[in-house]
N, C-alpha and C positions, 0 to 999 in steps of 0.2 A: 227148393232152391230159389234163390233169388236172382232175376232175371231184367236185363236190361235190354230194350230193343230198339236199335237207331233208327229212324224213317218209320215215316207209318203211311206209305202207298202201300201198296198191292203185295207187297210179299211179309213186307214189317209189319203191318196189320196182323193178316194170315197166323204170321209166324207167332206171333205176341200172344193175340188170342186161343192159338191152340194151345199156347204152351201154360196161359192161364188155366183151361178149359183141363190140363193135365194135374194140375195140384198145383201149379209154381207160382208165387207172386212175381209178377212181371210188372214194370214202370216201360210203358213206348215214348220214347223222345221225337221230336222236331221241332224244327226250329222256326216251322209254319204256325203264329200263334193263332192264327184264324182256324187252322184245320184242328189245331190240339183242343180248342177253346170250343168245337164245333164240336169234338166227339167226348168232352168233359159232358156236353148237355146231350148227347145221344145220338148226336149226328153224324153219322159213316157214310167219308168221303165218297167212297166208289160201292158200286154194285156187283154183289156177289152171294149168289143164292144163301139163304143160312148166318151170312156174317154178322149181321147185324141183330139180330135173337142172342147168337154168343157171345157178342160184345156185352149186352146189355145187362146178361145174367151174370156173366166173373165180374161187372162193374160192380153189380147188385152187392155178389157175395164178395167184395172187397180183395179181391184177387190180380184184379187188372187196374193201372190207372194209366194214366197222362199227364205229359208235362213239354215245358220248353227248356229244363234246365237238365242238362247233362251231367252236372256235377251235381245237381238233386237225387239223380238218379244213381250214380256211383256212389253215393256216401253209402248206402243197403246192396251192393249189388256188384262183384268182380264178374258176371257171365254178361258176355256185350254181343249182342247178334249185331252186324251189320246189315243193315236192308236198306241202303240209300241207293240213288239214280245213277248207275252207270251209262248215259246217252251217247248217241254216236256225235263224235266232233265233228265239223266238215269236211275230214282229212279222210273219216271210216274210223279211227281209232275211237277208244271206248275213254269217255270223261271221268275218268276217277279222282279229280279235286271230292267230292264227296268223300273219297271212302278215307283219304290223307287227311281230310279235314275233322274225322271223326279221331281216328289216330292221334293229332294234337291236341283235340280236346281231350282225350280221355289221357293223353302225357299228364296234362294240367292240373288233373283231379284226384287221378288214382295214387291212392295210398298205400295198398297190397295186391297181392297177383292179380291179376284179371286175364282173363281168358277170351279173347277178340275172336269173335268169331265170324267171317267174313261170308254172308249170305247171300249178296249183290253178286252179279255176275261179271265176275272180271278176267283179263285178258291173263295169260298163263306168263307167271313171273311174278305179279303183284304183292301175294303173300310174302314171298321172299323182300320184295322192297318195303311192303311194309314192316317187317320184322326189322331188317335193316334201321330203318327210318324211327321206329319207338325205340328199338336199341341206344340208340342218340339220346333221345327225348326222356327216357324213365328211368335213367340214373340205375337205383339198386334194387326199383319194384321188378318183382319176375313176371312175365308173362307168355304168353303163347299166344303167337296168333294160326288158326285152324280156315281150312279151306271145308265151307261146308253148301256149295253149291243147292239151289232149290229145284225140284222138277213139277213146280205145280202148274194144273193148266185152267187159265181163267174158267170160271164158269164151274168148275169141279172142285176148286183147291180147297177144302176144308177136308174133302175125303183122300185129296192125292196126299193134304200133310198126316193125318193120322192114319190111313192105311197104306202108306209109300210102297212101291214096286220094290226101292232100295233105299238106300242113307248112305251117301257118298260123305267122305271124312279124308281130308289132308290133314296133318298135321307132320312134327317134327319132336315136339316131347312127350315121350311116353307116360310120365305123368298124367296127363292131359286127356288121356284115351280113357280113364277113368270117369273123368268128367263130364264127355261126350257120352260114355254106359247108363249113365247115370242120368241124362236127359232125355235120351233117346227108349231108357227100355222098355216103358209100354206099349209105345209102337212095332218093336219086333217082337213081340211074345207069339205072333201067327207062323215064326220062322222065314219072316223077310229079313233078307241081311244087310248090316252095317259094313261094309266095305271101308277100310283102311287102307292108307296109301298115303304117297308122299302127295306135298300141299299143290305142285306142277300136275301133278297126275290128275288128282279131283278136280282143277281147274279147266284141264281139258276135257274130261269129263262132261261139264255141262253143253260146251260149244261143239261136241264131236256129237249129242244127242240132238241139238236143236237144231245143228245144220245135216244131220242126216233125215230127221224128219220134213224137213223144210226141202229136202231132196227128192225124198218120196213125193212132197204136193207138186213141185214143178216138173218133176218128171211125168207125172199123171195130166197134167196138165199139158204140157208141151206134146203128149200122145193123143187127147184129148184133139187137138188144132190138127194132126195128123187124121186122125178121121173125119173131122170134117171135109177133109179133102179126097179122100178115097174111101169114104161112104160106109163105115161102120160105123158102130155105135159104140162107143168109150163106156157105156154101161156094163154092155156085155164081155168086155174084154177084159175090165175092170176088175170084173167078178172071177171071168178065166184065169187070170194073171194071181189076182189076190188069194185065192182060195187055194194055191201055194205054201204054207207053210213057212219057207224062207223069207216069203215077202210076205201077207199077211193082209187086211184089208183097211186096218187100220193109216189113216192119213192119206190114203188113195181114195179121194173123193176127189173128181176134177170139180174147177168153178170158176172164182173172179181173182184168184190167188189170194194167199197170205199176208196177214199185217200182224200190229199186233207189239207188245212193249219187248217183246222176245227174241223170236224167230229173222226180221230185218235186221237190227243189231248188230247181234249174233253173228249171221251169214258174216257181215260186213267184217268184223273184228275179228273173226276168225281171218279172211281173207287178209287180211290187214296184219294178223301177229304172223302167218306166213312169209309175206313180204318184206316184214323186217328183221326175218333171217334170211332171205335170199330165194324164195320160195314161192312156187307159184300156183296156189290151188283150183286147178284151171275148172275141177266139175263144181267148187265150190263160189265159184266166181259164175257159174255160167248160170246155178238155179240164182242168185238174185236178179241174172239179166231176165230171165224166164219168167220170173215174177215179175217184175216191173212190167211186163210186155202181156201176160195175161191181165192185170191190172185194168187193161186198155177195148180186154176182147168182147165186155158184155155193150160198151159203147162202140163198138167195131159194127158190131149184130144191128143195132139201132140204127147207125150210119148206111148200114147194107140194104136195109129195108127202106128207108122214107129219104136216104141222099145225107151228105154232108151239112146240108141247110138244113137244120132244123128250125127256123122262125114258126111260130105260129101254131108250136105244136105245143100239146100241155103232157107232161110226161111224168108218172108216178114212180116214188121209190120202196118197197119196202126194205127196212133194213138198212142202218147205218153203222154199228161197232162193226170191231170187225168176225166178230165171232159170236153167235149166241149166248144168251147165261152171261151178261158180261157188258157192261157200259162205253170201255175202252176202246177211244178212238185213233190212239196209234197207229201212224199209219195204215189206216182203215182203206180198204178197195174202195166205197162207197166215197172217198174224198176226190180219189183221181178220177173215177165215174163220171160223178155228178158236176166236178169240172170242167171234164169236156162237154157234157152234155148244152153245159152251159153256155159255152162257149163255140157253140155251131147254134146258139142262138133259141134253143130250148128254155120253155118255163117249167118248172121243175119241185113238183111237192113232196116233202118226204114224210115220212111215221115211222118212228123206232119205239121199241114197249120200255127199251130204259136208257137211250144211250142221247135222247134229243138233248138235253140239258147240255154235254158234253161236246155233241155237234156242234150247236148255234155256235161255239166260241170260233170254232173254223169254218162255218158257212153265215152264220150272223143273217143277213135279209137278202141275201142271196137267193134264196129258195122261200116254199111257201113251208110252214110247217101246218100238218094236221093232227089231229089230236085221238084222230084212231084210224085203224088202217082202211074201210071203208071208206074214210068221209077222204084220205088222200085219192083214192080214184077216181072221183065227183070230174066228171067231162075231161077225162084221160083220153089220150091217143091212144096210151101203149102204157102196163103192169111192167115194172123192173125187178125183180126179185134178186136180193142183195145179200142179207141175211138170213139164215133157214132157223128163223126161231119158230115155235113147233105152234104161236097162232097162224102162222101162215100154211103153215101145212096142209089144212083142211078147209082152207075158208069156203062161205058160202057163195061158186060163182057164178052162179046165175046173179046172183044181186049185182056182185061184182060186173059181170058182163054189163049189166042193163045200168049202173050207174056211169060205165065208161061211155065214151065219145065211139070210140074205133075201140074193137076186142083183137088186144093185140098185145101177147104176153112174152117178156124175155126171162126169161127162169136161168139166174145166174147160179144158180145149185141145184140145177136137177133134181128137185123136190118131189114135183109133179110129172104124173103119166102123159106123154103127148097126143096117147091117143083118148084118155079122159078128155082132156081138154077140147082137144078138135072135135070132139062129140058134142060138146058143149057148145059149139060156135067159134071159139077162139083162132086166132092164128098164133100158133105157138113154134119160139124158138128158145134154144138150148144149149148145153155146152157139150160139142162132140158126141151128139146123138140125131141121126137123121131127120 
C-alpha cells in the first residue's frame, strides 16, 4: 500500500518508519525543509532507541522517503496518517490549526478517495469537524476520515507500534474498515485486537488512557509527600498497594513528577473538553495540580537541607528529558528544578547521555554543561538525580564521593538503596522513603 505521513516528530516518524519496515512504500511530509532535508541525508531529528538503524535501512531499500510537498506525496498515495502537533494554547485547549491545515492541503491535491487518517491526539469532536470541513472543500472526491489514536511511549515506541496491547479505530464508513485490515494485519496475528468504534469514542480513548495513567503517577506521588510526614516508606507501600491486581505496579513509581509531549496536554485538554460542556472533572483537574507541585519537591528537599539561599553552592544534576530512552524536553521536571535552584542563587551543572542538545535551547548559559556525568560532580555540594537513565544506576561512588565538595545526594527516583549509600559516606535523601 501506498502511504503518506504528515509531520515527522515523534509519532510521524515512528508511524512512517514502521509502516515502511512492514512492506508499504510510505512518503513522510513536512513542511520543515531543514528537518526533511536533514533526514534525506540521514539525520533523525529526535532520539529513540532503534529509529535511526530503521530509518536508514527502508531508506536503503527504497521504501521510505521525504519530502516538503504534500501534493508530491498524493499524486502515488490516497492513505494520509496525520501526526502533526497538537499543543496546548494558553486557554488549555489543544491547537489543531495543524491538523485543519493538512485537511486543506490535501482538498487541494486529491484527485481520488483518500483516507485521512487522524493520528495526532485531538480533542473528541474533531474528526466529525473535520469531515464536516473536507465535505465543503472536496467536491465529488470520497473520502473518510478515521480516528486512529497512538499509545506509544517514548523510549519504547518501535516495540509499542509493532507489538500494540490494542489498535484503537473510529471510523464512520464501513468501506474503510477494510482498509484499516489491511494496514494493520501483521501486527494482530499474535491475537491482539483491533477495536472498532465510532470516531468520538476512539478519540476519548486516548485522553481517558493518558489522564488515568497520569493519575496513577500523582496519586503515588501525592502519597508519597504523605509519608514523609508520618514516617513510612512509599516503597514499601508501593509494593503493598501495587502487587494488587486491580491496581498493578506499573506507573506507580513516586518521584519529580511527569512531563513529557503527552501526559501535560492531555490532563489539560481533557479538562478543558469537559468544561465546554458544562462539566467539571474535578479528580482530573486536581492530578495536574499535583503535578505541577511535585515538580517543585526535589528543590523543596534541597531548600530543607542548606536554607532557601543557595549562593555559593555548586550543585549537580543528573538527568534532564523527562524520561529515560528519550531526548524530549517537554515540559521536562528538570526545567522547573533547575529554575529554582537557580534562582535561590545556586551554580548549577548538568549531564544528560542524550537530551543536552535539546536542553541548551531552554537553559542556553544558564547552567554549566559537562560532558559526562562524573566530570558534572567535580567540587559539588550536593548529586540531584533527575532522570533514572540505567548509567546512573550503578555508578561508581566512591569516585563520585571523593570528587564532590560535600557527599550529599537527592535521588529524585529512588533509584538507590539508602542504606548502600549512608555506608558509603553519603547524606542521602529521597522521595517518601525515610
Amino acid at each position: 500500500m501506498k502511504i503518506t505521513v504528515v509531520g515527522t516528530g515523534y509519532v510521524g516518524l515512528v508511524v512512517g518508519t514502521c509502516m515502511a519496515d512492514m512492506g508499504h512504500d510510505v512518503v513522510c511530509v513536512d513542511n520543515d525543509a531543514q528537518k526533511i532535508n536533514g533526514l534525506i541525508h540521514g539525520k533523525v531529528p529526535i532520539y529513540e532507541p532503534g529509529l535511526d538503524q530503521l530509518i536508514e535501512r527502508n531508506v536503503r531499500e527504497g521504501r521510505l522517503a521525504f519530502t516538503t510537498s504534500l501534493g508530491e506525496a498524493l499524486g502515488v498515495s490516497t492513505v494520509v496518517f496525520v501526526a502533526v502537533g497538537t499543543p496546548s494554547l494558553p486557554d488549555g485547549h489543544a491547537d489543531l490549526r495543524g491538523v485543519f491545515g493538512v485537511a486543506d492541503e490535501i482538498s487541494r491535491h486529491a484527485r481520488s478517495r483518500v483516507t485521512f487518517i487522524i493520528k495526532s491526539t485531538v480533542p473528541v469532536g474533531t474528526a466529525d469537524k473535520v469531515r464536516a470541513h473536507l465535505r465543503e472543500l472536496m467536491g465529488e472526491v470520497p473520502f473518510d476520515v478515521v480516528s486512529n489514536p497512538e499509545f506509544l511511549k517514548e523510549g519504547a515506541a518501535l516495540d509499542d507500534f509493532l507489538r500494540p496491547d490494542r489498535i484503537v479505530i473510529g471510523l464512520k464508513d464501513p468501506a474503510t474498515q477494510e482498509i484499516m485490515d489491511e494496514l494493520y494485519a501483521p501486527l494482530v496475528r499474535t491475537g491482539k485486537p483491533i477495536l472498532y468504534m465510532d470516531n468520538r469514542s476512539a478519540e476519548m480513548c486516548k485522553y481517558t488512557a493518558n489522564a488515568f495513567l497520569a493519575t496513577k503517577i500523582s496519586f503515588i506521588n501525592e502519597i508519597a509527600r504523605l509519608c514523609d510526614l508520618v514516617g513510612a516508606d512509599v516503597d514499601h507501600v508501593r509494593r503493598g498497594a501495587g502487587t494488587d491486581s486491580r491496581i498493578g505496579q506499573r506507573f506507580f513509581f513516586p518521584g519529580v513528577g511527569y512531563g513529557g509531549s503527552c501526559f501535560p496536554k492531555d490532563v489539560r485538554a481533557l479538562v478543558h473538553t469537559a468544561r465546554d460542556v458544562g462539566m467539571e472533572l474535578r479528580v482530573v483537574a486536581a492530578v495536574e495540580e499535583v503535578n505541577e507541585q511535585q515538580k517543585h519537591r526535589l528543590a523543596e528537599l534541597v531548600e530543607a537541607r542548606f536554607g532557601t539561599d543557595l549562593s555559593g553552592l555548586r550543585l549537580a544534576v543528573w538527568g534532564l528529558a523527562f524520561k529515560p530512552e528519550t531526548d524530549d524536553m517537554r515540559e521536562a521536571p528538570s526545567l522547573v528544578i533547575i529554575d529554582r535552584l537557580l534562582q535561590a542563587g545556586a551554580s548549577v551543572t548538568v549531564y544528560d547521555p542524550e537530551a543536552m542538545h535539546e536542553a541548551k535551547k531552554a537553559l542556553g548559559d544558564r547552567v554549566t554543561w559537562a560532558d559526562r556525568a562524573m566530570n558534572a560532580v567535580d567540587g559539588a555540594d550536593a548529586l540531584l538525580l533527575v532522570t533514572e537513565w540505567n548509567e546512573f544506576r550503578s555508578p561508581d561512588f566512591m569516585s563520585v564521593r571523593g570528587r564532590m565538595r560535600s557527599p550529599v545526594v537527592f535521588d529524585g527516583r529512588n533509584i538507590w538503596k539508602p542504606a548502600d549509600l549512608r555506608a558509603k559516606g553519603f547524606e542521602y535523601r529521597c522521595i517518601g522513603r525515610p
